[in-house]
N, CA, C and O atoms as CSV, one atom per row, in Angstrom:
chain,resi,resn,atom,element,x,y,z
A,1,UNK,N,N,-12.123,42.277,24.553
A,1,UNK,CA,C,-13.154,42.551,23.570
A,1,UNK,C,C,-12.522,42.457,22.181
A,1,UNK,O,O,-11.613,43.214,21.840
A,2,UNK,N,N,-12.954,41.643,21.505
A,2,UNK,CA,C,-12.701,41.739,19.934
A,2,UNK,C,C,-13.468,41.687,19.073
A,2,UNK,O,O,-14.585,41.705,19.591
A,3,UNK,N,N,-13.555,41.619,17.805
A,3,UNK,CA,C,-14.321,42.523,16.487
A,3,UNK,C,C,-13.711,43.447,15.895
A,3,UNK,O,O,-12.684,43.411,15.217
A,4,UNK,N,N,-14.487,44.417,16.217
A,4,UNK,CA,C,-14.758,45.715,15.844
A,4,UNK,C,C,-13.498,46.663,16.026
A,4,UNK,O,O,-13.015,47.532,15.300
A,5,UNK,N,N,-13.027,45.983,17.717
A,5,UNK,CA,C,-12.387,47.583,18.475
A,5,UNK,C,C,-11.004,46.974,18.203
A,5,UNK,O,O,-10.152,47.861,18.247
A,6,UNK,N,N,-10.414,45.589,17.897
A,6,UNK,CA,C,-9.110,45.248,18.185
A,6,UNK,C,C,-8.927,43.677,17.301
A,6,UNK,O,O,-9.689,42.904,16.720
A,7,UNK,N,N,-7.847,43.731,17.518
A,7,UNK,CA,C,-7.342,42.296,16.598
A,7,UNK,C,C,-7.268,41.252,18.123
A,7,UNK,O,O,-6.687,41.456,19.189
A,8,UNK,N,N,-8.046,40.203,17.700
A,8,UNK,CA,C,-7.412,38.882,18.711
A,8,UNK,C,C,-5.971,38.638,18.610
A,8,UNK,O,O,-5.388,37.835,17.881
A,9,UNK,N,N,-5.646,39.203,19.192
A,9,UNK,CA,C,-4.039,38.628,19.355
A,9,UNK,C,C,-3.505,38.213,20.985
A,9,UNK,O,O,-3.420,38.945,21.971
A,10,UNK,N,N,-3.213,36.847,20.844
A,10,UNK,CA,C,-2.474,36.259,22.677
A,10,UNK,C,C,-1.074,36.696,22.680
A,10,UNK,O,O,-0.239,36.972,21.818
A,11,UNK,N,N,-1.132,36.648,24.381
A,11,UNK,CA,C,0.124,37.310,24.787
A,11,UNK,C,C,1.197,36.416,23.857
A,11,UNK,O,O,2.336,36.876,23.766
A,12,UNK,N,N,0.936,35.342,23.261
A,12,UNK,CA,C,1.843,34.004,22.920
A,12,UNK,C,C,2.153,34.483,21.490
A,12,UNK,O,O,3.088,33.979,20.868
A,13,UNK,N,N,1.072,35.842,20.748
A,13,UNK,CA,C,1.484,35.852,19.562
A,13,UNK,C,C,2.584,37.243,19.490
A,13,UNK,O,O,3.467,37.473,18.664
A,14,UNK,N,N,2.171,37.998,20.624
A,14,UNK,CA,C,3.008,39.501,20.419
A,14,UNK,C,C,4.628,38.855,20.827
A,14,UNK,O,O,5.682,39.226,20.310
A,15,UNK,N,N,4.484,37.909,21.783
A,15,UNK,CA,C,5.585,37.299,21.833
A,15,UNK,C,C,6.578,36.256,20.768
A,15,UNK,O,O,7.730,35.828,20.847
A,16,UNK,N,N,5.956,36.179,20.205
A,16,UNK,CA,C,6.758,35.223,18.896
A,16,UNK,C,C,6.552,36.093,17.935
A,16,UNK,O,O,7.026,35.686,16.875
A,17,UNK,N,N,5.822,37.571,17.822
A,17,UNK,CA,C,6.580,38.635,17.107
A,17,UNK,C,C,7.901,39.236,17.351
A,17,UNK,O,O,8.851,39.388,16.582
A,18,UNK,N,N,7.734,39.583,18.749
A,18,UNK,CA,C,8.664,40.317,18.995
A,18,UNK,C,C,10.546,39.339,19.151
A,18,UNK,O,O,11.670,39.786,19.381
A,19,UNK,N,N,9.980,37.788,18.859
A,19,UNK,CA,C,11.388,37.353,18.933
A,19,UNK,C,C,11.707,37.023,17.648
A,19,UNK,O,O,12.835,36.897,17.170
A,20,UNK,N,N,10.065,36.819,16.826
A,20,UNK,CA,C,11.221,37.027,15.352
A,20,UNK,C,C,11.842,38.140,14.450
A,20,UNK,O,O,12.497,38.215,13.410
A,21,UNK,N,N,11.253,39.031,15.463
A,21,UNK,CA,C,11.786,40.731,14.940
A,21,UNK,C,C,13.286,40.991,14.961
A,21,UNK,O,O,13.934,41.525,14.061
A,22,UNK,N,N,13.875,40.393,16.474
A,22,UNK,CA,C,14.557,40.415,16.915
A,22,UNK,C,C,15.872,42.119,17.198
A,22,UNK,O,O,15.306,43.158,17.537
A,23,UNK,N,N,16.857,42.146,17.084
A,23,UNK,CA,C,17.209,43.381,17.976
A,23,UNK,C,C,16.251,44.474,17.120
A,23,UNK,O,O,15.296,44.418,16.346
A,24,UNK,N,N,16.856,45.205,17.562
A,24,UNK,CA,C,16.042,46.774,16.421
A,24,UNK,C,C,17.028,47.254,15.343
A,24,UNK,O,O,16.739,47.891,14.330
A,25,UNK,N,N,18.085,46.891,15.687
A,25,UNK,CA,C,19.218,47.611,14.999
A,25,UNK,C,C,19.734,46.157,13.700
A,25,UNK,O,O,20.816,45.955,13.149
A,26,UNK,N,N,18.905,45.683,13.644
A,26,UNK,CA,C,19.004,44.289,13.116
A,26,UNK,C,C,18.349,44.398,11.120
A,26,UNK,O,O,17.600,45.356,10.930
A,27,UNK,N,N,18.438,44.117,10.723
A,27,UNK,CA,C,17.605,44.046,8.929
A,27,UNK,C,C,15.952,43.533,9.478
A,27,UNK,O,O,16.129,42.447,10.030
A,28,UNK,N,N,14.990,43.768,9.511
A,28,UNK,CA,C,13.707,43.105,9.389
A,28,UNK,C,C,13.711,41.979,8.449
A,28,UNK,O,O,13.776,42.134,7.230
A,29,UNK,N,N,13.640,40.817,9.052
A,29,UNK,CA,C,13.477,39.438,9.027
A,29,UNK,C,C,12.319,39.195,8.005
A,29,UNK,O,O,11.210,39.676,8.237
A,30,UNK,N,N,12.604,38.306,6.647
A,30,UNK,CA,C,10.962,38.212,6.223
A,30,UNK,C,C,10.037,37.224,7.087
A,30,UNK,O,O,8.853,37.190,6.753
A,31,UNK,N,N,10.369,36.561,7.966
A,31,UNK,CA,C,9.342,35.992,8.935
A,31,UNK,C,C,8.769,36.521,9.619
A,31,UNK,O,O,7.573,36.247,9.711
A,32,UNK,N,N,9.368,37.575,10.460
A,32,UNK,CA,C,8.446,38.783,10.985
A,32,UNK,C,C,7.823,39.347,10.207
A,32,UNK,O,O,6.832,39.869,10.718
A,33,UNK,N,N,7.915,39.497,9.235
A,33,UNK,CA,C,7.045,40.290,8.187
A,33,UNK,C,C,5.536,39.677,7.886
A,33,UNK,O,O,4.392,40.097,8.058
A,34,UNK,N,N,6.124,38.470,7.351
A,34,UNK,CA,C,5.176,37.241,7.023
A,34,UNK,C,C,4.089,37.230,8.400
A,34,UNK,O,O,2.904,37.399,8.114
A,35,UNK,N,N,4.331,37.098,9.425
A,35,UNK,CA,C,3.783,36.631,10.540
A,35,UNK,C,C,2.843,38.307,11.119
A,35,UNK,O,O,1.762,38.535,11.662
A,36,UNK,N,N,3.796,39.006,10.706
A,36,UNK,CA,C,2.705,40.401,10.976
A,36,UNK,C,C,1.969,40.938,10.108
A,36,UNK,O,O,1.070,41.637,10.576
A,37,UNK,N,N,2.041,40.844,8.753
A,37,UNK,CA,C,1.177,40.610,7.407
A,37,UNK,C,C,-0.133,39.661,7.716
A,37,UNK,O,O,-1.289,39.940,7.398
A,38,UNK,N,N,0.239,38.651,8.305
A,38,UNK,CA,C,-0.428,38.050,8.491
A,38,UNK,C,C,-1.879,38.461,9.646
A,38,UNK,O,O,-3.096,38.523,9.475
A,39,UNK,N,N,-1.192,38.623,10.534
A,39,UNK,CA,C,-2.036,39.375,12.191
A,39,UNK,C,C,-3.161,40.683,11.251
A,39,UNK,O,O,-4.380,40.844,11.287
A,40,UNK,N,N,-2.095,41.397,10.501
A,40,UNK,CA,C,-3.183,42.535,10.071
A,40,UNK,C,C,-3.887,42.496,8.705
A,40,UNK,O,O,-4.642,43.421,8.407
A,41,UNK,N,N,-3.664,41.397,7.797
A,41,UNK,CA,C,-4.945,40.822,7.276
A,41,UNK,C,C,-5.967,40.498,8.251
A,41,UNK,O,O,-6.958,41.130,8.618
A,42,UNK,N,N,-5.585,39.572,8.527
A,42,UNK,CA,C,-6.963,39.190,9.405
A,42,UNK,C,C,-7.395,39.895,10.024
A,42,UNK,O,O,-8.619,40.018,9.979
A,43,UNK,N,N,-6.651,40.684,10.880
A,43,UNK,CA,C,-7.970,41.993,11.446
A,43,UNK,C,C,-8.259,42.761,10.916
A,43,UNK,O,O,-9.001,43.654,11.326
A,44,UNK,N,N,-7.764,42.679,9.796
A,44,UNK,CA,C,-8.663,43.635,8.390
A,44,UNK,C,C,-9.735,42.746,7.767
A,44,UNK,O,O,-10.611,43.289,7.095
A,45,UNK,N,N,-9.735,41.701,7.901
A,45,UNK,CA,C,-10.703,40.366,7.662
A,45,UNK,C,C,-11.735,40.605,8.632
A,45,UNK,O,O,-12.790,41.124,8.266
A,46,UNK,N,N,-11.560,40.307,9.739
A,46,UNK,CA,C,-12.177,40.955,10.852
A,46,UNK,C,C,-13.125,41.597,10.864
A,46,UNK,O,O,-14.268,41.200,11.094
A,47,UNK,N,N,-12.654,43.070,10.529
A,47,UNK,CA,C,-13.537,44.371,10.640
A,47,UNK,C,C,-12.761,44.865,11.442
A,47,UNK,O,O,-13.359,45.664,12.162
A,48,UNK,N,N,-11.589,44.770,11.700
A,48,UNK,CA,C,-10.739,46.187,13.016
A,48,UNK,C,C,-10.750,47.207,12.635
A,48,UNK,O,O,-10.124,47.407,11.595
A,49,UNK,N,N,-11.415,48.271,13.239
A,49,UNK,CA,C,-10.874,49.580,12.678
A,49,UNK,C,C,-9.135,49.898,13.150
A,49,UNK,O,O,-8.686,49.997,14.292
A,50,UNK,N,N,-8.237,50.030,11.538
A,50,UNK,CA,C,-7.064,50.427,11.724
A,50,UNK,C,C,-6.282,50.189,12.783
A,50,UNK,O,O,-5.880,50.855,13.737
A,51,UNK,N,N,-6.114,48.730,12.276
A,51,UNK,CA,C,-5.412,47.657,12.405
A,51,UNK,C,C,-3.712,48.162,13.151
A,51,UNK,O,O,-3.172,48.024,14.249
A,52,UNK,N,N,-3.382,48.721,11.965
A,52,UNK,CA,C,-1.910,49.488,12.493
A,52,UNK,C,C,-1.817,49.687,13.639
A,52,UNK,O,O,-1.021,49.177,14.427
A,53,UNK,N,N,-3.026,50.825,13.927
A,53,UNK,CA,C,-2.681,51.100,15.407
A,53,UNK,C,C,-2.771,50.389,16.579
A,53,UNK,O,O,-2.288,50.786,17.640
A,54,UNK,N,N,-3.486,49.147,16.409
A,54,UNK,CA,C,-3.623,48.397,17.259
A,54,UNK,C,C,-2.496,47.301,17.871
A,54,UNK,O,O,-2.200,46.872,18.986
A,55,UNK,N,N,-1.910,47.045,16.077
A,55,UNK,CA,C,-0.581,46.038,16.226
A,55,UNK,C,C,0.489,47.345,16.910
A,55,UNK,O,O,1.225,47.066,17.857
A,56,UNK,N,N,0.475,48.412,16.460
A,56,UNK,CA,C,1.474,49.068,17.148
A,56,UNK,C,C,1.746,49.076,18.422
A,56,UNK,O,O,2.821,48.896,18.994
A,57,UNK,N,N,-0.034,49.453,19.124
A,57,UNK,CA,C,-0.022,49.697,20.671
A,57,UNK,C,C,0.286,47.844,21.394
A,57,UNK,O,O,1.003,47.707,22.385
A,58,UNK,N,N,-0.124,47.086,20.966
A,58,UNK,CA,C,0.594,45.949,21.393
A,58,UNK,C,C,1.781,45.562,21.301
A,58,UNK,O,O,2.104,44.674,22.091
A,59,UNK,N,N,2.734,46.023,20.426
A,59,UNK,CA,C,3.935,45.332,20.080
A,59,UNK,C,C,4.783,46.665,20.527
A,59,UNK,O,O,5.985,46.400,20.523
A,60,UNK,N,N,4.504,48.050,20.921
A,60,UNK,CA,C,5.132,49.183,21.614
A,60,UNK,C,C,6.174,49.218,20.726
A,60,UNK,O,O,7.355,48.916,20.900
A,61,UNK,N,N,5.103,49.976,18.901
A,61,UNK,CA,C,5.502,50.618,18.241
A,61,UNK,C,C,4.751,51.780,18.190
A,61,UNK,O,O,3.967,52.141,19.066
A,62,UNK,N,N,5.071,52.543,16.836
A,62,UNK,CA,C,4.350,53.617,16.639
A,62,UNK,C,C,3.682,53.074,15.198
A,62,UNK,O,O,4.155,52.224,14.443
A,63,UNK,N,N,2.567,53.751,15.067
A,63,UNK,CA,C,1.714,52.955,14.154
A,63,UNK,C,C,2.176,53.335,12.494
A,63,UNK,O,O,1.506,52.926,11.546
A,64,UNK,N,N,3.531,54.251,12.308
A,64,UNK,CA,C,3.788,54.412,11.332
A,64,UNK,C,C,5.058,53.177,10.751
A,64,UNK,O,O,5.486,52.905,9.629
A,65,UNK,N,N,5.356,52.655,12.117
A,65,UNK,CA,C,6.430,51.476,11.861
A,65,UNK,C,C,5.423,50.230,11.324
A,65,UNK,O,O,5.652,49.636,10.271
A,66,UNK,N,N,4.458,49.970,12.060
A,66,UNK,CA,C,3.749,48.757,11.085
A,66,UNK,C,C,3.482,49.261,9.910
A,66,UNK,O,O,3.543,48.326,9.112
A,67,UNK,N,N,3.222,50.224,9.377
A,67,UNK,CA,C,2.727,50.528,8.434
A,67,UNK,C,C,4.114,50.578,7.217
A,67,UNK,O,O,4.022,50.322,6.017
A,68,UNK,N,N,5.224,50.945,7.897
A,68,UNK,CA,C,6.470,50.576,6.833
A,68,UNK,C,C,6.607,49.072,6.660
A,68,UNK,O,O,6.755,48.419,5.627
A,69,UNK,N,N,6.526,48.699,7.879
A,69,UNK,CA,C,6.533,46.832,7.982
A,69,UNK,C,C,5.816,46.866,6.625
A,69,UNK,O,O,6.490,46.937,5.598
A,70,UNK,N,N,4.580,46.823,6.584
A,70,UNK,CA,C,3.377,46.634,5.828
A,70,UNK,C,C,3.590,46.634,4.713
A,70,UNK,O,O,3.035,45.906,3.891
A,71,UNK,N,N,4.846,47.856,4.385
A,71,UNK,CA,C,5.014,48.241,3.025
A,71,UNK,C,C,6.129,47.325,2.465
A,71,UNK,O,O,6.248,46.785,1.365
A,72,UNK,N,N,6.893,47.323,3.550
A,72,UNK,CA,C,7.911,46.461,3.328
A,72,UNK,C,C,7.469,44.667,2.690
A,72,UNK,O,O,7.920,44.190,1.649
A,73,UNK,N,N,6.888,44.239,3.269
A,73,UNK,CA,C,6.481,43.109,3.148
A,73,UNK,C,C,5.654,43.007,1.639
A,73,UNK,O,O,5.479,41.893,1.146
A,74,UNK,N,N,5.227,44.069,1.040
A,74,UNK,CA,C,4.749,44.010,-0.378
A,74,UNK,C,C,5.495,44.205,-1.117
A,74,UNK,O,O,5.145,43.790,-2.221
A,75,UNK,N,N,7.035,44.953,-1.094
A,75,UNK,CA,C,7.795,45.578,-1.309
A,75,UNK,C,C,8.787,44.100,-2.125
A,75,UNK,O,O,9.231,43.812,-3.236
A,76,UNK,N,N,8.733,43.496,-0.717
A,76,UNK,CA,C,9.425,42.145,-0.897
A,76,UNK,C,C,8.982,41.075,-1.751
A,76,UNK,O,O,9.736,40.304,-2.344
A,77,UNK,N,N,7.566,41.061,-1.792
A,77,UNK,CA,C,6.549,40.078,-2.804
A,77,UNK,C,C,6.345,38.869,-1.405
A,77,UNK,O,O,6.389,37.661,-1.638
A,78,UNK,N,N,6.181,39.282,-0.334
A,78,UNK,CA,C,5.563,38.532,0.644
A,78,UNK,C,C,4.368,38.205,0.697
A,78,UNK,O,O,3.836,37.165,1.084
A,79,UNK,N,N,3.796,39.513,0.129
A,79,UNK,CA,C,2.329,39.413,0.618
A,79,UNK,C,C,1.177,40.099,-1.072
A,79,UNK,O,O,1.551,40.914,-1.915
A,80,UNK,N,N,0.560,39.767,-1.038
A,80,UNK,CA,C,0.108,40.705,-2.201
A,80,UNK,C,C,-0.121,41.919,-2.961
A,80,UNK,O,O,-1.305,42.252,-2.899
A,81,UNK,N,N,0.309,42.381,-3.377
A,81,UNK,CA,C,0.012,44.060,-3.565
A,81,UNK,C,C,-1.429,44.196,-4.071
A,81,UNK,O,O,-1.856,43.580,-5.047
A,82,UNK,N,N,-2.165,45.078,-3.304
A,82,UNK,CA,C,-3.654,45.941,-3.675
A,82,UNK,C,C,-3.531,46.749,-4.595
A,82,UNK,O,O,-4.495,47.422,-4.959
């Protein structure tokens, strides 16, 4: 089901997140950034309700780590600041 309740995301995209994330103990990559900036515009484009939590529960984070991602990536001048 998508819209409303969740972001369209294929198994093909959590997977080419999670390898450009790469280890954990690693610097966050601006391509992962870029590419997950990306996922939660659009399901903010969408209409997802809170987006975060959704990329979190797929990618088996906690929804306060996308949300640093998030910050991070504006932080960097990746993405636009609101």
């Amino acid at each position: 089901m998508y819209g409303l309740t969740e972001p369209n995301l294929t198994d093909a995209d959590i997977a080419e997140l999670h390898e450009l994330r790469g280890p954990q103990t690693s610097p966050v990559p601006d391509a992962f950034l870029i590419r997950l900036a990306t996922h939660f515009i659009k399901a903010e484009i969408d209409g997802v309700i809170n987006p975060a939590r959704h990329l979190a529960d797929r990618l088996g984070l906690i929804r306060g780590t996308v949300v640093t991602y998030m910050r991070m990536a504006r932080y960097r001048g990746l993405i636009e600041r609101s």
